[in-house]
LUMKOL-117789 format. One record per residue (C-alpha): residue in one letter; x, y, z. Coordinates in steps of 0.05 Angstrom, whole numbers, padded with zeros to 5 digits, always signed. Each point is the difference from the previous one (the first is absolute). Layout:
% residues N
AXYZ ...
% end
This chain:
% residues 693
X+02100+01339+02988 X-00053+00049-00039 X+00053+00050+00004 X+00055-00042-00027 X-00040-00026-00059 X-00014+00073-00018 X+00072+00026+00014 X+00028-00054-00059 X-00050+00024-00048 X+00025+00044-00059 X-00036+00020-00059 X+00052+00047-00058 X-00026+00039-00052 X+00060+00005-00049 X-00008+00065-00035 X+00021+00049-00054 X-00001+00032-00067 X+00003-00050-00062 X+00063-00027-00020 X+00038-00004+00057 X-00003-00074+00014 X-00049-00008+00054 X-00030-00072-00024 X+00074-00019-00007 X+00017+00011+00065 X-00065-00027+00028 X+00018-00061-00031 X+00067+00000+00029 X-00028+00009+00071 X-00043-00067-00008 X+00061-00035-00027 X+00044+00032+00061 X-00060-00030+00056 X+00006-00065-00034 X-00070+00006-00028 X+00026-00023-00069 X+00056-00031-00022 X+00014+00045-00070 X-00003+00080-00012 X-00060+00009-00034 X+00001+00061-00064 X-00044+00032-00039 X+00056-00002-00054 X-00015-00081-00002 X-00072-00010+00023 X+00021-00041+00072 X-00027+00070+00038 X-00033-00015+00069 X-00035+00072-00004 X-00003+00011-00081 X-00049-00055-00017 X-00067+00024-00034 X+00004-00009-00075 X+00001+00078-00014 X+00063+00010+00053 X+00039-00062-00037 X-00011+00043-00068 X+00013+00062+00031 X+00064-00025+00034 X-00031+00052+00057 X-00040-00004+00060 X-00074+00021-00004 X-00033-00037+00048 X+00017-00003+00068 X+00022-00065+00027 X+00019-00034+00073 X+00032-00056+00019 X+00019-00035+00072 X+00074-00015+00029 X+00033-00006+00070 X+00069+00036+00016 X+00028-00012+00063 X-00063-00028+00045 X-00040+00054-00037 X-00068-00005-00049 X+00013+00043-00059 X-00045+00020-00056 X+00033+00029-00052 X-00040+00043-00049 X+00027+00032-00068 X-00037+00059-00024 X-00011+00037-00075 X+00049+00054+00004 X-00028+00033-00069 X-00052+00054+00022 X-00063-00023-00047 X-00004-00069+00045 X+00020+00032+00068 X-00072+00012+00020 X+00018-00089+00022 X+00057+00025+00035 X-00028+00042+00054 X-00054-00049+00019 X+00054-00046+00004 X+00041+00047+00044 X-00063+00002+00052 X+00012-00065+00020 X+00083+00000+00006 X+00044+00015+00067 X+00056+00019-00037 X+00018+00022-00069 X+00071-00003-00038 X+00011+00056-00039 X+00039-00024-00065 X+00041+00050-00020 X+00048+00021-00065 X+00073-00012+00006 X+00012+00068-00056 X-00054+00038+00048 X-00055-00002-00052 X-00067+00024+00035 X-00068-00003-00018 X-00073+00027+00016 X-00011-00072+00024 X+00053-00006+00045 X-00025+00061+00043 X-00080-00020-00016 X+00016-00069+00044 X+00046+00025+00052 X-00055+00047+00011 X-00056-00055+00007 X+00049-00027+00044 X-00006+00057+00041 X-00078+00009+00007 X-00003-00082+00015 X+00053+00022+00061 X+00048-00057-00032 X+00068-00005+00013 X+00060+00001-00067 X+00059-00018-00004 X+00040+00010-00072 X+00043-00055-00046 X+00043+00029-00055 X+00003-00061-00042 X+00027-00020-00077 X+00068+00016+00029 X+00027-00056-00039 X-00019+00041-00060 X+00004+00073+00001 X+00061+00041+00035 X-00021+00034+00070 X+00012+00074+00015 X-00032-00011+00074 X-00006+00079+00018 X-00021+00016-00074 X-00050-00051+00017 X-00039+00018+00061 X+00008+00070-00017 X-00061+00002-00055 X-00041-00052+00044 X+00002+00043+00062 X-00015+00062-00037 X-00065-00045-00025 X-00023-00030+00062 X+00009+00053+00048 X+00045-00038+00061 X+00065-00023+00003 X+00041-00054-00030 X+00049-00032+00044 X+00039-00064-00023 X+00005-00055+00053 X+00046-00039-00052 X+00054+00020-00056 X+00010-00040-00069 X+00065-00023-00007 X+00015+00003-00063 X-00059+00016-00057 X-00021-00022-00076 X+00054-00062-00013 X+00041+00015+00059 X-00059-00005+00054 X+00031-00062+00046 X-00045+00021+00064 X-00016+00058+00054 X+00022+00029+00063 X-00045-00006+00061 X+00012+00071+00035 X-00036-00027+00065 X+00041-00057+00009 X+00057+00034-00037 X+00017-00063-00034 X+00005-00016-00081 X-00045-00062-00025 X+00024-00028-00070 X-00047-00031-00055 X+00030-00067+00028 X-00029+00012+00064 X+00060+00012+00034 X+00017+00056+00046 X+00053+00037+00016 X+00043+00072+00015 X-00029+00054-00032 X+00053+00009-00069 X+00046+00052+00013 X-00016+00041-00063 X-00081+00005+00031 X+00030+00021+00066 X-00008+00075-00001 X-00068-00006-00029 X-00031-00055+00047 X+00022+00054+00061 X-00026+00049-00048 X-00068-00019+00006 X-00006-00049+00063 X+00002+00075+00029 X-00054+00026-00040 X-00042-00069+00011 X+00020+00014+00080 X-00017+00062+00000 X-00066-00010-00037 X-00016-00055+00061 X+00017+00046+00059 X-00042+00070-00033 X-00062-00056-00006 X-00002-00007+00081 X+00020+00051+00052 X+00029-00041+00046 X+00040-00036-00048 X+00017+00079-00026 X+00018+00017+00065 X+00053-00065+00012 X+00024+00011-00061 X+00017+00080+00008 X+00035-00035+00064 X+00044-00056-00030 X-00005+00023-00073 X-00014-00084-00008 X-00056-00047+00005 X+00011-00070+00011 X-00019-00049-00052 X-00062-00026+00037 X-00023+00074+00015 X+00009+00011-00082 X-00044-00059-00013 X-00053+00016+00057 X-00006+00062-00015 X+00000-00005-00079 X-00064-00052-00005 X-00033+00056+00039 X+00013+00048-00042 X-00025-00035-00058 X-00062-00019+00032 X-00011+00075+00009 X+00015+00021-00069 X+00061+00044+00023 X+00039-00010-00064 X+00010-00058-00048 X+00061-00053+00015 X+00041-00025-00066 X+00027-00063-00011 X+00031-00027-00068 X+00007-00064-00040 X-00009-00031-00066 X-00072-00048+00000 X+00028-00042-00059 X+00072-00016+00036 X-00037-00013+00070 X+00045+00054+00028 X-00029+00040+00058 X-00073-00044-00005 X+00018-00039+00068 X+00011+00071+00042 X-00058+00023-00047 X-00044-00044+00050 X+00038+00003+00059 X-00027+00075-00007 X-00068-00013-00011 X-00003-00039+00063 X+00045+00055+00043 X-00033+00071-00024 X-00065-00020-00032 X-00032-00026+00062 X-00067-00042+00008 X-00068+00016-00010 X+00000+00020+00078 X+00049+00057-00031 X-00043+00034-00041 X-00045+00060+00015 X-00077-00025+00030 X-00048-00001-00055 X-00058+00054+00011 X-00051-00045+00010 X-00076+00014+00014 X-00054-00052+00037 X-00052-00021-00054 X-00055+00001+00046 X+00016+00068+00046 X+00040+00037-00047 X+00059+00020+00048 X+00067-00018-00015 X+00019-00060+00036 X+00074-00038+00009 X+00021-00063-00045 X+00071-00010+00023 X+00039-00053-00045 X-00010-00054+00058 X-00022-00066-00017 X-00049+00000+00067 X-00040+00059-00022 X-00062+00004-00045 X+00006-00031-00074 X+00009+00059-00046 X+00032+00007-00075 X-00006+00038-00067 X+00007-00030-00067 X+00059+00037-00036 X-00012-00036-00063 X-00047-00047-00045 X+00027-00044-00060 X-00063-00037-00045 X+00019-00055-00042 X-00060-00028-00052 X+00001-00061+00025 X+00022-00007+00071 X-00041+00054+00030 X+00020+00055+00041 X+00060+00009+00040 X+00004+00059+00059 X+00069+00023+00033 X-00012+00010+00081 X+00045+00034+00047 X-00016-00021+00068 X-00002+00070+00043 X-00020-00036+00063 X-00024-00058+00031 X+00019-00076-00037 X-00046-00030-00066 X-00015-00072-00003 X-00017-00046-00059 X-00077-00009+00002 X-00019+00061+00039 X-00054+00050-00010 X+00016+00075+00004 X-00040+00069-00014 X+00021+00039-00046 X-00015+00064+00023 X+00005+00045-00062 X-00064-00035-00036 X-00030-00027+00063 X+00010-00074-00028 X+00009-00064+00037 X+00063-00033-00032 X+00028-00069+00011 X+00073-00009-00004 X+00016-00064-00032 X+00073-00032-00002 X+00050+00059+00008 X+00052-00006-00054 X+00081+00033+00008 X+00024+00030-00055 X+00043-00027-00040 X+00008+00044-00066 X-00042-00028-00053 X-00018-00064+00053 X-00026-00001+00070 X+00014-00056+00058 X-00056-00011+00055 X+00009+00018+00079 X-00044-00003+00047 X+00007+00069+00033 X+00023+00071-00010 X+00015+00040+00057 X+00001+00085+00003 X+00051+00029-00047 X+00002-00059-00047 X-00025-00005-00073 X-00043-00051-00026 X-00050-00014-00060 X-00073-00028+00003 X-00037-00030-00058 X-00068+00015-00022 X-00027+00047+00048 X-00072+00017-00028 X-00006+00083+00019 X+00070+00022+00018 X+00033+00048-00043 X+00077+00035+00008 X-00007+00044+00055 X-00050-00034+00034 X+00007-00016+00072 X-00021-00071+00035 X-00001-00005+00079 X-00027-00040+00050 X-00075+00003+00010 X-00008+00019+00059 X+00050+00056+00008 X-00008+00033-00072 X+00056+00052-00025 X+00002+00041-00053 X+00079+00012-00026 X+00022+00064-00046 X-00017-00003-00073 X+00051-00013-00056 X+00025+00063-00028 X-00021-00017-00070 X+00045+00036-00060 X-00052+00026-00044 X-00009-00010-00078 X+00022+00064-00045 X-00021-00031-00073 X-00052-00036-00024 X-00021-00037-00064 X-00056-00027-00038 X-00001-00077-00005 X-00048-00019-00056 X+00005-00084+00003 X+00018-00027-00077 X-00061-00043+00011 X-00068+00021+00015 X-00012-00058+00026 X+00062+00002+00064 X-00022+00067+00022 X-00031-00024+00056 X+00057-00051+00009 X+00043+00066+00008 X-00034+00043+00036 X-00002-00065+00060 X+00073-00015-00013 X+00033+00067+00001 X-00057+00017+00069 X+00037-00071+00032 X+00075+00036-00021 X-00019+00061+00033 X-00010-00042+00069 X+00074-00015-00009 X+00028+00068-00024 X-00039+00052+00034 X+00037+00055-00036 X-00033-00019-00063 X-00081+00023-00007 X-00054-00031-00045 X-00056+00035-00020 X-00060+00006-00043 X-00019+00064-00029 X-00067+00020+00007 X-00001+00034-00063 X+00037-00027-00051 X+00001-00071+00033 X+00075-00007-00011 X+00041-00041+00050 X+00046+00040+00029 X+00062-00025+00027 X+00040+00056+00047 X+00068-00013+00016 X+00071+00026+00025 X+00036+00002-00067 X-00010-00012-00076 X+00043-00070+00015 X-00045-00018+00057 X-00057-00008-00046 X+00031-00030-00051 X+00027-00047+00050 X-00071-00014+00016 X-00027-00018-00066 X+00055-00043-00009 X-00016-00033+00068 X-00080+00001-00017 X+00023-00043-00068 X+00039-00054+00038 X-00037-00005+00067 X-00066-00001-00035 X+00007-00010-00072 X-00042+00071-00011 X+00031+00043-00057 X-00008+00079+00005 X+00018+00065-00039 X+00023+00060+00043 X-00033+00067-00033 X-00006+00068+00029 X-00053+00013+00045 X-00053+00047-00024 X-00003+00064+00027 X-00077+00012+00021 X-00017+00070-00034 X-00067+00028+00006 X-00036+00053-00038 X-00037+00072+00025 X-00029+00054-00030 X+00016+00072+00007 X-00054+00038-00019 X-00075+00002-00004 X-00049-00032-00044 X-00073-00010-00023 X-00033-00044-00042 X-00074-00031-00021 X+00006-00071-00025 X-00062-00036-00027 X+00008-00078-00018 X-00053-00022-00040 X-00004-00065-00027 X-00058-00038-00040 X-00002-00067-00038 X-00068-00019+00003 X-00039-00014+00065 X+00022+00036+00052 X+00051+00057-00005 X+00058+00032+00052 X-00010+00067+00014 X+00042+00044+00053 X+00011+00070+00000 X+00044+00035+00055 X+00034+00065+00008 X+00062+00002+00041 X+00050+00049+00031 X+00071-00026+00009 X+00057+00037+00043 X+00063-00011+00035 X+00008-00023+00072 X+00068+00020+00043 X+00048-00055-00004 X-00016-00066+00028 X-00070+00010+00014 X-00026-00047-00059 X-00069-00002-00016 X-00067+00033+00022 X-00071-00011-00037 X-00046+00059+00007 X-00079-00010-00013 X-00036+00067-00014 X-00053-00027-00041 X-00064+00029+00012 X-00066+00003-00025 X-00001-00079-00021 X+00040+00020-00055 X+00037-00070+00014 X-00037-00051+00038 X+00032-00015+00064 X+00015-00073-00016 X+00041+00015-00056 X+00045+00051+00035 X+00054-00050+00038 X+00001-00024-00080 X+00032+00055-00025 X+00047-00001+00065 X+00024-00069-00017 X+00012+00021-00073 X+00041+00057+00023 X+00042-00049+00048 X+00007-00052-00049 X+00027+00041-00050 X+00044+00035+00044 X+00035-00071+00016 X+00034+00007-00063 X+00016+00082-00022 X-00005+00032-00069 X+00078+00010-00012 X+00035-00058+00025 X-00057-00051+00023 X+00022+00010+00072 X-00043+00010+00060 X-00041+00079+00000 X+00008+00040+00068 X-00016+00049+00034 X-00056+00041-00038 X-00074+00006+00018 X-00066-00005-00045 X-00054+00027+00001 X-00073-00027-00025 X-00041+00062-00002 X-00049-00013-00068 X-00025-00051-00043 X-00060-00037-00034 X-00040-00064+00000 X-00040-00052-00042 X-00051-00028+00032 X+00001-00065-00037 X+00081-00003-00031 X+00037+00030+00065 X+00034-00055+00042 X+00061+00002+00058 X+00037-00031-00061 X-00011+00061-00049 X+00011+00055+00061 X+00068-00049+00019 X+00028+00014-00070 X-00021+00069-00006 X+00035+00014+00057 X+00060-00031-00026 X-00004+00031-00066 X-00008+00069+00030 X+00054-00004+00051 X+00047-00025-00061 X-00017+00069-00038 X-00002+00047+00047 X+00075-00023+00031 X+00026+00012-00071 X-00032+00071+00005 X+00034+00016+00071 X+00075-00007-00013 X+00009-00063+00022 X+00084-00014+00023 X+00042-00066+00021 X+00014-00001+00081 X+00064-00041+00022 X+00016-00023+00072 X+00049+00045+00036 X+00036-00044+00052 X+00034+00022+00061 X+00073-00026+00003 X+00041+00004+00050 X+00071-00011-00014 X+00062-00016+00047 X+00076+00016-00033 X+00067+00012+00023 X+00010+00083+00008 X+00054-00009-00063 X-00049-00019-00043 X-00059+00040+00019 X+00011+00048-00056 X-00008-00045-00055 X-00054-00038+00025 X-00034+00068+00004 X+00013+00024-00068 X-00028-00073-00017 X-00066-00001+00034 X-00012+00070-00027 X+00017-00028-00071 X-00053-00046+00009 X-00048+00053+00012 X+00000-00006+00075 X-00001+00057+00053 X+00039+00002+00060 X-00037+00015+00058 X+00060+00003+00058 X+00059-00034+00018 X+00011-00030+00070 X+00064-00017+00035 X-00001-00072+00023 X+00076-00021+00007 X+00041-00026-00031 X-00053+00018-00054 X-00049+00046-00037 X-00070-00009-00014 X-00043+00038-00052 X-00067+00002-00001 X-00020+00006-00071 X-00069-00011-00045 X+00020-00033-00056 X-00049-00030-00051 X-00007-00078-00003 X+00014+00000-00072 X+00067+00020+00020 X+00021-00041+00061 X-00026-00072-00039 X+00079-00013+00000 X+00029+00044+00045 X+00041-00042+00048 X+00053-00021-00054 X+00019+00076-00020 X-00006+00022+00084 X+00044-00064+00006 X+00055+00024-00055 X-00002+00071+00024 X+00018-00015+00071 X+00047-00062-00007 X-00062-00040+00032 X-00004+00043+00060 X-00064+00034-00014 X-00071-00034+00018 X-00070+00028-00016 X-00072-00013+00021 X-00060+00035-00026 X-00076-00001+00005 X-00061+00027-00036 X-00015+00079+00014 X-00043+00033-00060 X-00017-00003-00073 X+00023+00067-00042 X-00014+00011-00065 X+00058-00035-00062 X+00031+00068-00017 X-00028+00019-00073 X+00069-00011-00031 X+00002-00069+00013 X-00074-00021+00007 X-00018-00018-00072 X+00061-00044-00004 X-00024-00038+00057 X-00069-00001-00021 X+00013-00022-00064 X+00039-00065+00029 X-00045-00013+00043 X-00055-00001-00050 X+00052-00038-00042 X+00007-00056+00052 X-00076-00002+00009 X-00009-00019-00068 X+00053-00047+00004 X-00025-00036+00058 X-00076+00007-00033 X+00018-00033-00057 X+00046-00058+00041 X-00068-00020+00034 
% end
C-alpha cells in the first residue's frame, strides 16, 4: 500500500517565459479534474493561481501559487510559476519541490531567457518536462518554425507526440500520433483527416524514431522491424522523459479546453511519482555521512520547506514537501538546519488562496503548516531520532539594491521588522542595515521587484517608504607626508586647557588603516595624556577633511610636545590631537578612495563584445575571460559607483540572458578628472542632510 499511495502522487510545476498563458492553462487543468466548476482568468479576476492584490493589478503572475486536484485515481498539485525573470528567484524554489514540470511554450516560436533559465532548473532538480504549445485558438501554428528556435535554446530535442488540427480560428482539435487517432474540441474521436495524413506519418516516424535511439534494445527491434508497437512507444517514451532524453510536445488551446484532458493523461504516463525522481543527496545530522531517504512512507520522517507566505494577521504559513517518511497533525519534528524542536500542528492542503485540513501527508506529497516558531524556506524537519540534513535551496541572488528611507520617522522601526518578516517569504530579496550611513537597504532581483516590495510593505503593513540610491561608502587617504605642531590653549578664568603636540603624518599601503606611533621622550608629554591624543586622531578620522567620510590607512606619529602643570587635561591633549591631525592631512595631499568591486559576469558569446566595451566604459578592467558553455564570463573590477544599476543595461544588452555577481576587492583612488565632481556632491548632500536634522 506505501507504494501505491506514493505511485498516485504528482506534483507539476507549469513553467515558462511571461506571456504565454501558463495561469490560463493552470486554470483550465483544475476545471478539466473537476476541481472547479468555471475557468478561472486573470483577464476577469476568478484566477485560482493569480490571486494576491499586486497579480490582479498586474494581470501577471508574481507569486507562486499551488493548488490540489485528482485526475484519474491520482493526487495532483498543480503549481503556476512567475515566468517574468525579476520574480523567478519564487520559481525555482518552487521547482525543488515538483515531479514534473510542463513547459508552456509559443505557438509563433517566441523564446526567451526564461524559458531556458527553468528548463535548466529543471535539469539540476533531475525533474522530468514534458512541453504544451497552447493559445492555439489564437495565433496561427507553423509547428517546425516552432520547435526550431526552442531547440536551438534548450539544447535537446523537440519531438511532437500530438499535431493541431487546424490553428488560430480554424483550431477544431489534435492528432494523437501514438494512438494515431484525431480527438475533436467535442471530444470526439475519429480517422486521422485526410489532408493531415502525410504529416501525422511524417512525424509519428520522427516521434518513433526518437523512442527507439532513447533505449538500445528498443533501437535494436526497431532496426529489425522498422516498427514499434503502440505499447512499446508508450513504455518506452515515459522513460525517456524521466531521463531527460529530449522534450515530448503536445498541443491545445487552455481557453477552448482542447488538448487539457490528454494534458493530464501525460502527467500521469511520463512524469512519474516521487519514487521516479533522482535520490536526494542526503547527509545524517548526527554522523555526517550521507545516508538514504527513499520516498517510502515506512522510512524516517524527512521534508524541506520550499516556501513561506506571512500574512499580518494570521501568522505564518510554511510549504512542506514530504521527502520521506508520513507527517501527522500534532507531531513534533527536528528541524535539523537550526537545531530546533518544531511541533507540527494541523497540516493544511493547498488550495490556492485557501487550505482544507488532512490528517496525513505521505513522501512525495505537498502540504502547508501554520505557525512554525524557527523554520525558515529551506529548512529541513525530520524525525528526532534519525536526524537528516537535505540539500540547500539554490537561492537566485540580488543584483540591485536601494535605499528605503521610511516617510515617517516614527515607522522606521515598523519597516525595518516588516520588510526582515518579507524576506522569510522571498529569500531572493536581502534587508540590511548599513553600518555607516544607517540606510536600510533593500537588495533585490530587478528594479520592479523592489518596487513590488514597497508596494507590498504599504498594504501588508501600512508602512510607507521612498526608494533612493544607496550611498556609495568613499573614504579619504593621503598621499604624501606631513608635519605639524598644534598648541590649543584656552583660558576663561579659573582653570585653562593647554596641549601642545607635534605630529608626523604619512601614508600606509592600501587597506592597512590606522597605526598610532608614541616616540615621546623625555616627559615631554605625560604618559596619561598620550592615548588622548590617539583618540583625537581616531575620532577625527571617523569623519575626513574632504568629504566627511571615514580616514584610512595613514600612520601618526607623536614624537614632541609640551605641558602645563596646572591647565593640561586628557580633554585639551584629545582636541589637540584632533586639531593637529585636521591640519597636517590638508598639508599631505589628501585624495577620495572609491570601492573597486570584483564582478563577475556570465553572457551569451554574441554579446560578449558589447558587454566588454560596456564594463570598460564604466571604468572597469577586464581581467580574463573564461569559457563556461553555452556562455562567457568576464572577470572585471569595476567601481561601485558604476554597477549601482547595472542589471537593467546587462539585461537590455543581452536580451535578458546575461547575469552578474560581484563582491568587494580594493579601494583605488577617484581618478582626478572626476574626483572634485564627486566630492563636491557629496559635500553637497552632507549639507543637505545636516541641515534636514
Amino acid at each position: 500500500m506505501a507504494a501505491e499511495e506514493v505511485e498516485r502522487i504528482r506534483n507539476i510545476g507549469i513553467v515558462g517565459h511571461g506571456g504565454v498563458g501558463k495561469t490560463l492553462l493552470a486554470d483550465a487543468l483544475l476545471l478539466a479534474a473537476g476541481a472547479t466548476n468555471r475557468l478561472g482568468r486573470t483577464d476577469d479576476d476568478s484566477s485560482l493561481f493569480d490571486f494576491e492584490p499586486e497579480e490582479v493589478r498586474r494581470k501577471s503572475t508574481v507569486f507562486s501559487a499551488l493548488h490540489h486536484c485528482t485526475w484519474k485515481k491520482h493526487e495532483l498539485t498543480i503549481a503556476d510559476t512567475p515566468g517574468y525573470a525579476v520574480f523567478q528567484a519564487d520559481a525555482r524554489a518552487t521547482l525543488a519541490a515538483m515531479t514534473g514540470a510542463v513547459l508552456v511554450l509559443s505557438p509563433h516560436g517566441e523564446v526567451k531567457v526564461e524559458l531556458e533559465r527553468v528548463w535548466n532548473w529543471c535539469g539540476e532538480y533531475g525533474i522530468p518536462a514534458i512541453g504544451f504549445v497552447s493559445k492555439l485558438d489564437r495565433e496561427e501554428l507553423d509547428l517546425a518554425a516552432a520547435i526550431e528556435p526552442v531547440a536551438r535554446l534548450l539544447g535537446t530535442k523537440l519531438v511532437p507526440i500530438a499535431l493541431p488540427i487546424g490553428s488560430g480560428d480554424g483550431f477544431a482539435g489534435y492528432v494523437d500520433l501514438i494512438g494515431g487517432q484525431a480527438i475533436m474540441g467535442t471530444g470526439k474521436t475519429g480517422p486521422v483527416p485526410a489532408e493531415l495524413e502525410d504529416m501525422v506519418s511524417t512525424y509519428r516516424d520522427q516521434l518513433v524514431e526518437a523512442v527507439a535511439e532513447s533505449d538500445d534494445a528498443l533501437l535494436e527491434r526497431y532496426l529489425e522491424s522498422g516498427e514499434l508497437s503502440e505499447d512499446e512507444v508508450r513504455t518506452g517514451l515515459r522513460a525517456a522523459v524521466l531521463a531527460r532524453a529530449f522534450l515530448p510536445l503536445l498541443v491545445g488551446s487552455a481557453e477552448k479546453g482542447i488538448g487539457v484532458d490528454a494534458l493530464l493523461d501525460a502527467t500521469i504516463a511520463l512524469l512519474g511519482s516521487p519514487a521516479d525522481l533522482p535520490a536526494l543527496d542526503v547527509v545524517d545530522a548526527k554522523e555526517g555521512g550521507a545516508v538514504e531517504r527513499p520516498a517510502d512512507p515506512t522510512a524516517p520522517f524527512s521534508a524541506f520547506v520550499f516556501k513561506t507566505v506571512i500574512d499580518p494577521f494570521a501568522g505564518k504559513l510554511s510549504f512542506l514537501r514530504i521527502v520521506s517518511g508520513r507527517a501527522g497533525s500534532d507531531s513534533n519534528v527536528l528541524n535539523t538546519s537550526c537545531d530546533a524542536k518544531e511541533r507540527l500542528g494541523q497540516l493544511l492542503r493547498i488550495e490556492g488562496k485557501k487550505q482544507s485540513p488532512v490528517s496525513a501527508a505521505v513522501a512525495g506529497e505537498i502540504c502547508a503548516v501554520a505557525k512554525l516558531k524557527e523554520t525558515a524556506t529551506g529548512d529541513t524537519l525530520s524525525d528526532e531520532k534519525e536526524p537528516v540534513l537535505l540539500p540547500k535551496l539554490e537561492v537566485v541572488e540580488p543584483v540591485i539594491s536601494f535605499a528605503v528611507q521610511p516617510k515617517s520617522k516614527a515607522d522606521e522601526d515598523k519597516a525595518t521588522q516588516a520588510l526582515h518578516k518579507m524576506a522569510e517569504e522571498d529569500p531572493a530579496l536581502r534587508i540590511e542595515r548599513d553600518p555607516e550611513s544607517r540606510e536600510i537597504i533593500v537588495s533585490g532581483t530587478g528594479q520592479l521587484h523592489v518596487e513590488l516590495t514597497v508596494e507590498r510593505l504599504k498594504r501588508k503593513y501600512g508602512v510607507e517608504v521612498d526608494l533612493q540610491a544607496p550611498k556609495v561608502p568613499y573614504r579619504e587617504t593621503i598621499r604624501g607626508r606631513a608635519e605639524v605642531h598644534h598648541k590649543y590653549k584656552k583660558q576663561s578664568g579659573g582653570r585653562g586647557q593647554f596641549g601642545d603636540v607635534w605630529i608626523k603624518i604619512e601614508p600606509l599601503p592600501r587597506g592597512e588603516g590606522f597605526e598610532f606611533v608614541n616616540e615621546i621622550s623625555g616627559g615631554a608629554i605625560p604618559r596619561q595624556y598620550i592615548p588622548a591624543v590617539e583618540k583625537g586622531i581616531r575620532e577625527s578620522a571617523q569623519k575626513g577633511v574632504l568629504t566627511g567620510n571615514p580616514f584610512v590607512d595613514f600612520k601618526v606619529t607623536l614624537f614632541d610636545g609640551s605641558y602645563h602643570t596646572v591647565d593640561s587635561s586628557e580633554m585639551a591633549f584629545k582636541i589637540a590631537g584632533s586639531m593637529a591631525f585636521k591640519e597636517a592631512v590638508q598639508s599631505a595631499k589628501p585624495v577620495l578612495l572609491e570601492p573597486v568591486m570584483l564582478a563577475e559576469v556570465s553572457v551569451p558569446d554574441e554579446t560578449m563584445g558589447d558587454v566588454i566595451g560596456d564594463l570598460n566604459s564604466r571604468r572597469g578592467r577586464v581581467l580574463g575571460v573564461d569559457p563556461k558553455p553555452p556562455h562567457q564570463v568576464i572577470r572585471a573590477e569595476v567601481p561601485l559607483a558604476e554597477m549601482l544599476k547595472y542589471a537593467p543595461d546587462l539585461r537590455s544588452m543581452t536580451s535578458g540572458r546575461g547575469d552578474f555577481h560581484m563582491g568587494f576587492a580594493k579601494y583605488e583612488e577617484v581618478p582626478t578628472q572626476l574626483a572634485e565632481r564627486v566630492m563636491k556632491e557629496l559635500r553637497e548632500a552632507r549639507g543637505v542632510a545636516a541641515e534636514g536634522a
